[in-house]
RODO-2510 file (C-alpha; in nm, 4 decimals, decimal comma):
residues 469
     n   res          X          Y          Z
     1     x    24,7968    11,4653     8,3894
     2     x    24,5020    11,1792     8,3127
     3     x    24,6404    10,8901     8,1700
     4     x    24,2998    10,8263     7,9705
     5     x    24,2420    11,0454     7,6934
     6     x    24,0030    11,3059     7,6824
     7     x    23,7415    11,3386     7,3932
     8     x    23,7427    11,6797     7,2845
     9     x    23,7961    11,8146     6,8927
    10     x    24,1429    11,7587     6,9977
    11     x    24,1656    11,4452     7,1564
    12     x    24,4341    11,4915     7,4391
    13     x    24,5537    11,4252     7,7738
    14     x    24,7324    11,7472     7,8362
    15     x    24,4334    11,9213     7,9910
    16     x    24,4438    12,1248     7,6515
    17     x    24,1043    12,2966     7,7820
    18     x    24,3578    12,4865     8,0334
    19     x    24,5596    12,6450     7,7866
    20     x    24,2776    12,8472     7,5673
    21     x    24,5891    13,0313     7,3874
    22     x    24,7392    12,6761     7,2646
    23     x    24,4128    12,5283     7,2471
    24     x    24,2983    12,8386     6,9859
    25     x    24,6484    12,7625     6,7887
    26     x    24,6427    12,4029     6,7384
    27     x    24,2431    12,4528     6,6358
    28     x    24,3691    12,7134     6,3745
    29     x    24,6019    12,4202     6,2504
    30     x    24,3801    12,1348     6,2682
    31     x    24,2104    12,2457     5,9518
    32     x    24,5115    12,2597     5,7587
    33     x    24,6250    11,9618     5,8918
    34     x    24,2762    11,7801     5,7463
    35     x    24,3710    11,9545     5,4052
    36     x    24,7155    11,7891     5,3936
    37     x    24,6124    11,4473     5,4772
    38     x    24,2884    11,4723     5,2264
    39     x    24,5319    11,6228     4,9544
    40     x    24,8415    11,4137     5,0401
    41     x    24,7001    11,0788     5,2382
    42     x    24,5714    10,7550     5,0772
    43     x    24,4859    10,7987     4,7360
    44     x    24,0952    10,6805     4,6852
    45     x    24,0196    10,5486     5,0678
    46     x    23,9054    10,7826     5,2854
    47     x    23,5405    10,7234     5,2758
    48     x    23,5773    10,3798     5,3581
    49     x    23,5289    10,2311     5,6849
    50     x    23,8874    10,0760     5,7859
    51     x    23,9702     9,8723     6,0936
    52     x    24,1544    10,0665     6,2791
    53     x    24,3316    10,0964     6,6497
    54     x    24,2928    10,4501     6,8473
    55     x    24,4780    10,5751     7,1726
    56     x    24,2347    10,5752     7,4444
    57     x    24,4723    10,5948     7,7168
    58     x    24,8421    10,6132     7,7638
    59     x    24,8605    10,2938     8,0195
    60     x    25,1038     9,9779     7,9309
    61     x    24,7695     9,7716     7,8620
    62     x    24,4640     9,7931     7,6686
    63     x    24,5718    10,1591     7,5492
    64     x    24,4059    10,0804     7,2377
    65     x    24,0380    10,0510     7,0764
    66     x    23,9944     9,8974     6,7589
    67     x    23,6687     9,9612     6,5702
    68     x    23,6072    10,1225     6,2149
    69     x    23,6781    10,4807     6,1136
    70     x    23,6679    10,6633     5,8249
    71     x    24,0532    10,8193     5,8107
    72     x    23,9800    11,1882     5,7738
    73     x    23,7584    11,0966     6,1279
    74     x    24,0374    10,8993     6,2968
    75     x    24,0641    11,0848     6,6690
    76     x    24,4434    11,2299     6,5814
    77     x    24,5803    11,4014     6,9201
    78     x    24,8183    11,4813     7,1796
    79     x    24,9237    11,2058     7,3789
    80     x    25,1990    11,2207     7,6770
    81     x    25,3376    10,9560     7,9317
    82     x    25,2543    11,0744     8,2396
    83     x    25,4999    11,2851     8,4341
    84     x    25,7469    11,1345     8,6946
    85     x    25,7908    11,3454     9,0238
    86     x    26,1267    11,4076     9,1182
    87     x    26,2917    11,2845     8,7444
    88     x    26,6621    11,4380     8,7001
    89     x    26,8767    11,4280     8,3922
    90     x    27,0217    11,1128     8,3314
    91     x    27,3257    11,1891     8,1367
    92     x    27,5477    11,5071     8,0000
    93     x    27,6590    11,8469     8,1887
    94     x    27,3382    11,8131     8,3964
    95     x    27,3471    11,4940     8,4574
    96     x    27,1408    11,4541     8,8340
    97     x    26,9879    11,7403     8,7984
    98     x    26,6253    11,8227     8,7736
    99     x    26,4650    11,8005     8,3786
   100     x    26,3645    12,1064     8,2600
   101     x    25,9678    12,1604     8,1815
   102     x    25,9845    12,5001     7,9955
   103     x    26,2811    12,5104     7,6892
   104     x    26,6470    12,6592     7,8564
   105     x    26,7412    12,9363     7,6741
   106     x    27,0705    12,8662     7,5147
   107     x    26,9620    12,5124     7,3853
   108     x    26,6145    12,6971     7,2132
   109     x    26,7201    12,6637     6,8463
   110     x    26,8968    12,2551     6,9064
   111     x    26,5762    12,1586     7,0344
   112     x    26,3688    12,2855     6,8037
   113     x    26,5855    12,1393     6,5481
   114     x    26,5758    11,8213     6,6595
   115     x    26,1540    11,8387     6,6674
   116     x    26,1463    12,0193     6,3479
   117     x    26,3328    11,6954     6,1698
   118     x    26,1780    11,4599     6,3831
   119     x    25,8127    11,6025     6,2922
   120     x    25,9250    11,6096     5,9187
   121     x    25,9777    11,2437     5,8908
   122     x    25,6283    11,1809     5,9804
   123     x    25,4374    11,3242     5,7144
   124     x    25,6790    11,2147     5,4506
   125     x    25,6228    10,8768     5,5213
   126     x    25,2470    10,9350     5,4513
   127     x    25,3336    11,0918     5,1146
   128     x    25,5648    10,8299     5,0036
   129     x    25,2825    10,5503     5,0417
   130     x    24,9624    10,7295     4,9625
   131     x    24,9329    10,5676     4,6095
   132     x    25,0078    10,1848     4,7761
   133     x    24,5976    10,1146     4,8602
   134     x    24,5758    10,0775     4,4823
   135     x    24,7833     9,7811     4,4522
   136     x    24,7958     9,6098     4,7975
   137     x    24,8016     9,2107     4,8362
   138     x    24,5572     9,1739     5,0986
   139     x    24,2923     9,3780     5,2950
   140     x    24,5145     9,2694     5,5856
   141     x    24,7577     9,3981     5,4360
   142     x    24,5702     9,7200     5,3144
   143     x    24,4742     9,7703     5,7173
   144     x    24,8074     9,8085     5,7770
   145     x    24,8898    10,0308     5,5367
   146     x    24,6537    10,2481     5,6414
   147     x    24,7100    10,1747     6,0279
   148     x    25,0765    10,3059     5,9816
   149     x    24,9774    10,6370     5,7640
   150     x    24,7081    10,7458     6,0560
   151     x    24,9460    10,6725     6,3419
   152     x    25,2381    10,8788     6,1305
   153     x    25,0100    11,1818     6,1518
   154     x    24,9432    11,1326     6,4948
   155     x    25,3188    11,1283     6,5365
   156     x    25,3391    11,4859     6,3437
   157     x    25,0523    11,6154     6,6065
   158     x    25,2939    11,5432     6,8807
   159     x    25,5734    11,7169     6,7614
   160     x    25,3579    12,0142     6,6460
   161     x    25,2119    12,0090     7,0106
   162     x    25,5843    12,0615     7,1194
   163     x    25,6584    12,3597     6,8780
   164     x    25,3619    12,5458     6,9065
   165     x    25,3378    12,4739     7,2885
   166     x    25,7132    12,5689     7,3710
   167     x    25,8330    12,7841     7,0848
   168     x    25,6351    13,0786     7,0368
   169     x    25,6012    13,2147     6,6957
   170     x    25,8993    13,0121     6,5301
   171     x    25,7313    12,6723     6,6610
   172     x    25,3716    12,8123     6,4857
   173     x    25,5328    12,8754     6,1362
   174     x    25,7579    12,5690     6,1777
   175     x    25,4166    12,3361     6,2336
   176     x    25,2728    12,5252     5,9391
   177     x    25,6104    12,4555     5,7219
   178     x    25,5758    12,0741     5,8725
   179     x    25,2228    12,0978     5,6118
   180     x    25,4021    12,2365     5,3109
   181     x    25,7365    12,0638     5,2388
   182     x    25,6236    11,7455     5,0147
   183     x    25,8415    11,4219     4,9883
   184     x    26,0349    11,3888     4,7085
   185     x    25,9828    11,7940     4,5800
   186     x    26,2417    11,9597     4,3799
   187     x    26,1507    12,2708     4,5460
   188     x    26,0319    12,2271     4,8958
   189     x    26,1496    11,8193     4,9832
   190     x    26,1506    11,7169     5,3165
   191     x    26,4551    11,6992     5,5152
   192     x    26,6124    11,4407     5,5322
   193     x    26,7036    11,1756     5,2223
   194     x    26,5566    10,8837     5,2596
   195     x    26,1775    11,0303     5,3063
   196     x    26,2321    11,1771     4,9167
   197     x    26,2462    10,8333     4,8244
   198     x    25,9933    10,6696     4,6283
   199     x    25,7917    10,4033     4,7881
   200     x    25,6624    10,3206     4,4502
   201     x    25,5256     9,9066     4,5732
   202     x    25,4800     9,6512     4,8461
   203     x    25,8537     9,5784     4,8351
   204     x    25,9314     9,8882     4,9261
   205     x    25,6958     9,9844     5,1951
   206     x    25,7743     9,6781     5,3766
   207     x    26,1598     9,7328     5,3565
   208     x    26,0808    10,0933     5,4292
   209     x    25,8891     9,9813     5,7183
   210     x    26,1406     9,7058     5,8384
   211     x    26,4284     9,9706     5,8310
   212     x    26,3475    10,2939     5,8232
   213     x    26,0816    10,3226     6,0755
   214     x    26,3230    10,1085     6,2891
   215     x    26,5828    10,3968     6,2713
   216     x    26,2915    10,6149     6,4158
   217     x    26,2888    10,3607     6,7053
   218     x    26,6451    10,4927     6,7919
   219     x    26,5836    10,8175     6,7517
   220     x    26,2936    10,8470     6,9408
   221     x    26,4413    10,6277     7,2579
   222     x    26,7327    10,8654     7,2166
   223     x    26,5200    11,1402     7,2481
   224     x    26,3163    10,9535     7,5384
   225     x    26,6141    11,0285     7,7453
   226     x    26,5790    11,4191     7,6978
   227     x    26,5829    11,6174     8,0151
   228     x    26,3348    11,7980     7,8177
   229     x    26,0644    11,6162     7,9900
   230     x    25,8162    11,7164     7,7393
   231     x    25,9612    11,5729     7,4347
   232     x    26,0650    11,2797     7,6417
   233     x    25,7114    11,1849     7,7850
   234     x    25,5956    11,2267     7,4056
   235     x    25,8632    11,0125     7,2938
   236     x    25,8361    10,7268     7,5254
   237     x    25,4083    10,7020     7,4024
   238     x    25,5339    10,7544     6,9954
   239     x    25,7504    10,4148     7,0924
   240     x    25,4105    10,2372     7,1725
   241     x    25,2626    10,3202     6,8636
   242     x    25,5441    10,2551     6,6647
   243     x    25,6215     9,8689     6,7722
   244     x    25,3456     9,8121     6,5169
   245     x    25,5078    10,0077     6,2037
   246     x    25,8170     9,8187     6,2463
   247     x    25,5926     9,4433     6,2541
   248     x    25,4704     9,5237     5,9838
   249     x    25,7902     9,5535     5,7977
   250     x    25,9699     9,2375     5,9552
   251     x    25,6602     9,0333     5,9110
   252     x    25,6057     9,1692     5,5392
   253     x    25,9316     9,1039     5,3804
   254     x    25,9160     8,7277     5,6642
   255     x    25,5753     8,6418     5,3964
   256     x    25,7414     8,7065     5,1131
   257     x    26,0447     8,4936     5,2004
   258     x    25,8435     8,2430     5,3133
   259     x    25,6554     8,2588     4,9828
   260     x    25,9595     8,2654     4,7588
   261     x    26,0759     7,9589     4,9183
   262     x    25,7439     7,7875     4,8312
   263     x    25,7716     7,8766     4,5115
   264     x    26,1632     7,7459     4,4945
   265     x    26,0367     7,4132     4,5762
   266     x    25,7996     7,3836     4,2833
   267     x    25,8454     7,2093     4,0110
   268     x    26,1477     7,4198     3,8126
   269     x    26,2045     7,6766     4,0685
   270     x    26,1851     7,9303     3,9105
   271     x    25,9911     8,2057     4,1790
   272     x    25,9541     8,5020     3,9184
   273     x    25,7865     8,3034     3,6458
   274     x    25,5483     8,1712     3,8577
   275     x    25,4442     8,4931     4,0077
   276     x    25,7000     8,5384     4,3459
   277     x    25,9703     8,7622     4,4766
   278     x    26,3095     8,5880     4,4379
   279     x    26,5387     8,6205     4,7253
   280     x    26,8436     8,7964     4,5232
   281     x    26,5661     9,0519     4,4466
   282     x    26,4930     9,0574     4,8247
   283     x    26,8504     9,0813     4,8834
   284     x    26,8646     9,4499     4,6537
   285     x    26,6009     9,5947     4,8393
   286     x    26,7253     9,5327     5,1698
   287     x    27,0792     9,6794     5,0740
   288     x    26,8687     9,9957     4,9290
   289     x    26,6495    10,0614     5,2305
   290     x    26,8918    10,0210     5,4805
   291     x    27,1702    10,1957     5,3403
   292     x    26,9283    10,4911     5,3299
   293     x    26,8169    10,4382     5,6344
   294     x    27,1865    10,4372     5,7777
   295     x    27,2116    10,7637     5,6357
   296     x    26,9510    10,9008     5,8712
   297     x    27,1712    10,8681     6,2008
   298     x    27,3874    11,1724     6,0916
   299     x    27,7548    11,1756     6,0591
   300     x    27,9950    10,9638     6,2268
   301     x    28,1755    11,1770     6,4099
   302     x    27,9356    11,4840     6,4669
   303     x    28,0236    11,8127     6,7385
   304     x    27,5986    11,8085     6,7087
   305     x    27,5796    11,4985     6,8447
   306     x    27,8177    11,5717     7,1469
   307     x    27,6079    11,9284     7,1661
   308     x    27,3254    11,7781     7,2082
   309     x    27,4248    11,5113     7,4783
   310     x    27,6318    11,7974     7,6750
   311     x    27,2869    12,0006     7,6983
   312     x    27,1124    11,6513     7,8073
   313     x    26,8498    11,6969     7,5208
   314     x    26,9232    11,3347     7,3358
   315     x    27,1242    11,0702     7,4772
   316     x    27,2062    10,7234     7,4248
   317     x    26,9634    10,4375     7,3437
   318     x    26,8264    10,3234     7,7063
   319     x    27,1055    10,4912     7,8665
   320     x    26,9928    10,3765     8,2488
   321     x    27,2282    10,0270     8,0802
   322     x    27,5066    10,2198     8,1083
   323     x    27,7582    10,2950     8,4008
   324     x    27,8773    10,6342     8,3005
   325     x    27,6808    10,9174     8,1402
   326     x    27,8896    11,1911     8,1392
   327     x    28,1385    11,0577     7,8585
   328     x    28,4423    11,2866     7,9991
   329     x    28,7839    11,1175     7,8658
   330     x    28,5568    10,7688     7,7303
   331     x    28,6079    10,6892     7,3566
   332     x    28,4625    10,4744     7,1320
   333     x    28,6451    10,2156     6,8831
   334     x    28,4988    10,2378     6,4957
   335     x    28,6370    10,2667     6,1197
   336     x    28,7075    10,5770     6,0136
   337     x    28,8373    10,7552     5,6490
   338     x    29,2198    10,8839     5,6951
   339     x    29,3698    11,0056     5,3276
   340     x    29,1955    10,7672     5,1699
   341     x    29,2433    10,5081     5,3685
   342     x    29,0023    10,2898     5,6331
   343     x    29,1507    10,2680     5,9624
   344     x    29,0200    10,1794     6,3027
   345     x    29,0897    10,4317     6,6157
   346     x    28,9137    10,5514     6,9162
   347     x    28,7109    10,8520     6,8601
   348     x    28,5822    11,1056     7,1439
   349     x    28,2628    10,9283     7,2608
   350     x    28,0667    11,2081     7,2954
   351     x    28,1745    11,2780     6,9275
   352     x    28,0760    10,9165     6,7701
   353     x    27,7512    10,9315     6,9511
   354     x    27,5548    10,9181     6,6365
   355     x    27,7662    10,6006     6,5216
   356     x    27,6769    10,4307     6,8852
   357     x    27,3482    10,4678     6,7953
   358     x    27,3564    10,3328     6,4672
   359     x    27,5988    10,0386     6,6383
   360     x    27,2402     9,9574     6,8432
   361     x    27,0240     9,9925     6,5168
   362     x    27,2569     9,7695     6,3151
   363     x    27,2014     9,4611     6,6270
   364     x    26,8466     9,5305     6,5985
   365     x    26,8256     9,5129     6,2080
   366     x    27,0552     9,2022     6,2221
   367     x    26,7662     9,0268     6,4401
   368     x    26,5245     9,0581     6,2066
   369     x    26,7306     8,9620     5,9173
   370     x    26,8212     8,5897     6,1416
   371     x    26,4415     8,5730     6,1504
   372     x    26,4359     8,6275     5,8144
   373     x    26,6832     8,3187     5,7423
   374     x    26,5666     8,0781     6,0064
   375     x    26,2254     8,1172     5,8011
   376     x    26,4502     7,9741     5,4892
   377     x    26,6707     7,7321     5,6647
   378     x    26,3260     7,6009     5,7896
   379     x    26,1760     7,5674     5,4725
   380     x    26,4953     7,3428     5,3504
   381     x    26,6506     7,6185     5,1335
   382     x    27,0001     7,7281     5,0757
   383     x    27,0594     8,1097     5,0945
   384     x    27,1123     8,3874     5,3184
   385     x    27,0175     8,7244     5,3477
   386     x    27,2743     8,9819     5,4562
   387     x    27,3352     9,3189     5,5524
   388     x    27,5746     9,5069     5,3761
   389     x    27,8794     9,6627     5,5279
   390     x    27,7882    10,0084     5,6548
   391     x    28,0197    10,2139     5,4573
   392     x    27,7770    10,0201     5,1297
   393     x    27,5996    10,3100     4,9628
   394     x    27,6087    10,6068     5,1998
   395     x    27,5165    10,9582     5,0994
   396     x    27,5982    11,0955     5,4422
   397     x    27,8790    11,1088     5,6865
   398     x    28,2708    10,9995     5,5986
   399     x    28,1375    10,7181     5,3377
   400     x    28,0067    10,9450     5,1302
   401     x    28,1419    10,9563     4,8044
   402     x    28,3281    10,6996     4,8052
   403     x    28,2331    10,3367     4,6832
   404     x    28,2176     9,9988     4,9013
   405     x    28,1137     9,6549     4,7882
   406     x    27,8429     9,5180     5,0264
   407     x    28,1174     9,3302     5,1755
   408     x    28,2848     9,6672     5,3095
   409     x    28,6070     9,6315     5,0168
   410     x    28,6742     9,9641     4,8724
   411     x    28,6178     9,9926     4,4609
   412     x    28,7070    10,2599     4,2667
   413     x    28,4790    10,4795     4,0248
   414     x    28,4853    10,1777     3,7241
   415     x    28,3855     9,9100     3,9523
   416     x    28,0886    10,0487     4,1244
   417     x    27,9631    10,1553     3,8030
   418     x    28,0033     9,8347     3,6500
   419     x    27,8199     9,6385     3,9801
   420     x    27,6154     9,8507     4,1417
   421     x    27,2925     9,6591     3,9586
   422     x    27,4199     9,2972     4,1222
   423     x    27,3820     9,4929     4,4922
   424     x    27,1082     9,7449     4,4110
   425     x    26,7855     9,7011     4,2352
   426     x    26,8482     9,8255     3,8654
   427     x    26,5238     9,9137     3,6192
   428     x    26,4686     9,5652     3,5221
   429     x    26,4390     9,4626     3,9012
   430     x    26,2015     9,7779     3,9557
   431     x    26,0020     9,6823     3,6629
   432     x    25,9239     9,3486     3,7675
   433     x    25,8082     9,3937     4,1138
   434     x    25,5739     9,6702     3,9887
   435     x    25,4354     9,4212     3,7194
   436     x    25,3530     9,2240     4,0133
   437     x    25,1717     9,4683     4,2238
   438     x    24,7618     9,3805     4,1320
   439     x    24,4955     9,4009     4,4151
   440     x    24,3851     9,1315     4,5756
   441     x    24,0659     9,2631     4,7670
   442     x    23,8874     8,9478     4,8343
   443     x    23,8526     8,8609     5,1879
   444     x    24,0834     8,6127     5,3408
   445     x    24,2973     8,5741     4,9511
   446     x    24,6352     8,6919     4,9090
   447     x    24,8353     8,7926     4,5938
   448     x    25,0884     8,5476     4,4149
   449     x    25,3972     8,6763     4,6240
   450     x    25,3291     8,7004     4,9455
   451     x    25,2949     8,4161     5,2171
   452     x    24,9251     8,4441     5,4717
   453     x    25,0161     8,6223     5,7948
   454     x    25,0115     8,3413     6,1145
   455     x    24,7733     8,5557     6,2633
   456     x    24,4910     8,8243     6,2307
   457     x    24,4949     9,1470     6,3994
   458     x    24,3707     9,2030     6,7363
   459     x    24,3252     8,7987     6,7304
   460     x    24,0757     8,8211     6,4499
   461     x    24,0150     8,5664     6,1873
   462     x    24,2530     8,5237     5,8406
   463     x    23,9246     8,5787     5,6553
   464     x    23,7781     8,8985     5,8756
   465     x    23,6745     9,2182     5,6451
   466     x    23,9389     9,4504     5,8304
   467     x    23,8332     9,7482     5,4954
   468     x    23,4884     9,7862     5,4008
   469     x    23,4887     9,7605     5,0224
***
């Protein structure tokens, strides 16, 4: 396999031209695929020229070529890390054996599971922001924006690569159902909760981005691990690509805070009447998105999880840290619901696998949230941004249904009701950021509540025209 990318109508470096069979069924989708993102991509913006990065090769350096496109023309394809000779499983049933190029039989319908839900997110995500180009702070900004949406439907190419490549008929009408499930549809939603949501503003997108596309950082390096080498070599090039999504989240909501505390130290203080984010408002949003996004690990104690790391098909994040990888007789310590009750026990590892990964997630989220408050301690301001406890606000898993202050304390029915607007954003909170969300679309100028970037993209200057207007 090449590591540079070839430049056919499907851009690839699978040698694509081999396989006339797949090549004929992915350019029966492509079309439909072009539809989609025409019907259900950035509302108003695809004849302008953006500034925008494109896989040219799948090496550690200089992978990436940055010119203008038009989206609908952006070179979407099939990207893979290149194989490694002589690779065995690394953890499960099979662990030191060889990885498995063609799908084993008995683990057909987990796989494809696990790529059908995967590839679902990725679309979503587009559909949830296609209406944020009308109201965006900056044409940096509005790059960006655009510069996650292409890179999320090259994401769904690589899982539809993997279904219509390895599953016969079932992957071809799965990468067709990947085109007609719509976020947030009564009738046909996508899978999983937190890509129904709205991403109605700025906030939003960059919380989304911050959090949610951070969970897909774990699930993909879980999935990375697969002795599945096929999904795990398109994994490991889907990380590359999504270091960027999850920048422009932390460095979003970073300019805002950093804003906000400008504002504080104005005469009054008052950040909303003179045009900024406060940080309680901050605060909301951050226990909204990643509450969701905690739902998206699964339950906590989950026989799918432990299925799925028996069969060696998604394992732990960057597993090669850990001594043992078979998880025979190893248990994990965590809080779990007992008659009501929260107690701490050991679980089955293999069992709480999906609340080890979330463990991981949680550190990682936690990182960006100190950057977030060295950014205020540095600007001489008093206030903290936290994460709430993760039984706050779960609609999956043991938490479910039952009601935690952001502090982890148990309420009852009355309680929540009565508080959930001092943790959550209510309508009031929803209303004002909206009434802040105008265009700013002159170059180099940002909008009221959001801080400059330190830097351009791909070293460019603060003023550069990175959308053609």
């Amino acid at each position: 396999m090449a590591n540079v990318i070839t430049d056919e109508k499907i851009p690839n470096n699978v040698n694509l031209s081999g396989d006339k069979r797949l090549q004929r069924a992915l350019e029966a989708w492509q079309p439909a695929f072009i539809d989609w993102w025409k019907q259900m991509g950035p509302v108003g913006w695809q004849e302008r020229d953006i500034y925008l990065r494109t896989a040219v090769s799948v090496e550690t350096d200089g992978w990436a070529h940055f010119d203008y496109v038009k989206m609908p023309d952006y070179r979407w394809g099939i990207f893979l890390e290149p194989k490694q000779e002589g690779r065995v499983h690394g953890f499960g049933d099979f662990h030191g054996q060889p990885v498995w190029d063609e799908v084993p039989g008995e683990f057909r319908n987990l796989l494809r599971r696990l790529v059908v839900t995967q590839g679902d997110t990725e679309p979503a995500s587009v559909e949830q922001q296609r209406a944020l180009g009308a109201t965006a702070p900056s044409l940096y900004d509005l790059r960006n924006l655009f510069q996650v949406n292409v890179e999320e439907g090259r994401h769904l190419w690589a899982m539809v690569y993997l279904l219509q490549t390895y599953f016969g008929r079932d992957g071809r009408e799965e990468a067709e159902e990947l085109l007609q499930r719509r976020s947030g549809d009564s009738d046909k939603p996508r899978i999983l909760g937190a890509f129904n949501e709205p991403t109605s503003h700025w906030l939003s997108f960059f919380m989304f981005t911050m959090f949610t596309d951070r969970d897909g950082k774990y699930q993909l390096a879980a999935l990375a691990e697969s002795g599945f080498d096929p999904l795990a070599r398109t994994c490991r090039f889907m990380l590359t690509e999504e270091a960027h999504h999850m920048f422009v989240g932390e460095s979003g909501v970073q300019r805002i805070v950093r804003r906000a505390c400008e504002l504080m130290k104005q005469p009054g203080g008052d950040v909303r009447a003179q045009g900024g984010i406060d940080l309680p408002t901050l605060q909301k949003y951050a226990n909204l998105w990643y509450s969701l996004s905690l739902d998206l690990f699964g339950g906590e104690v989950s026989s799918n999880a432990a299925d799925a790391f028996a069969a060696g098909i998604k394992g732990r994040y960057k597993e090669d840290r850990y001594d043992e990888h078979k998880l025979i007789g190893s248990h994990f310590s965590m809080d779990v619901l007992e008659e009501g009750n929260v107690v701490h026990k050991d679980v089955p590892m293999r069992n709480a696998l999906n609340e080890v990964l979330r463990t991981e997630y949680i550190k990682d989220c936690q990182r960006g949230v100190d950057r977030w408050n060295k950014t205020i301690k540095d600007e001489g301001i008093s206030w903290e941004i936290k994460l709430p406890s993760n039984k706050f606000h779960r609609q999956i898993g043991m938490w479910a249904g039952h009601h935690f202050s952001p502090d982890g304390a148990m309420l009852d029915a009355a309680t929540w009701a009565a508080r959930k607007g001092e943790w959550l954003p209510n309508v009031a909170d929803e209303a004002f950021v909206k009434s802040l969300m105008h265009p700013v679309y002159e170059r180099g100028k940002m909008a009221s509540w959001i801080a400059p970037p330190n830097k351009g993209i791909n070293a460019l200057p603060g003023d550069f025209e990175y959308v053609r207007l």
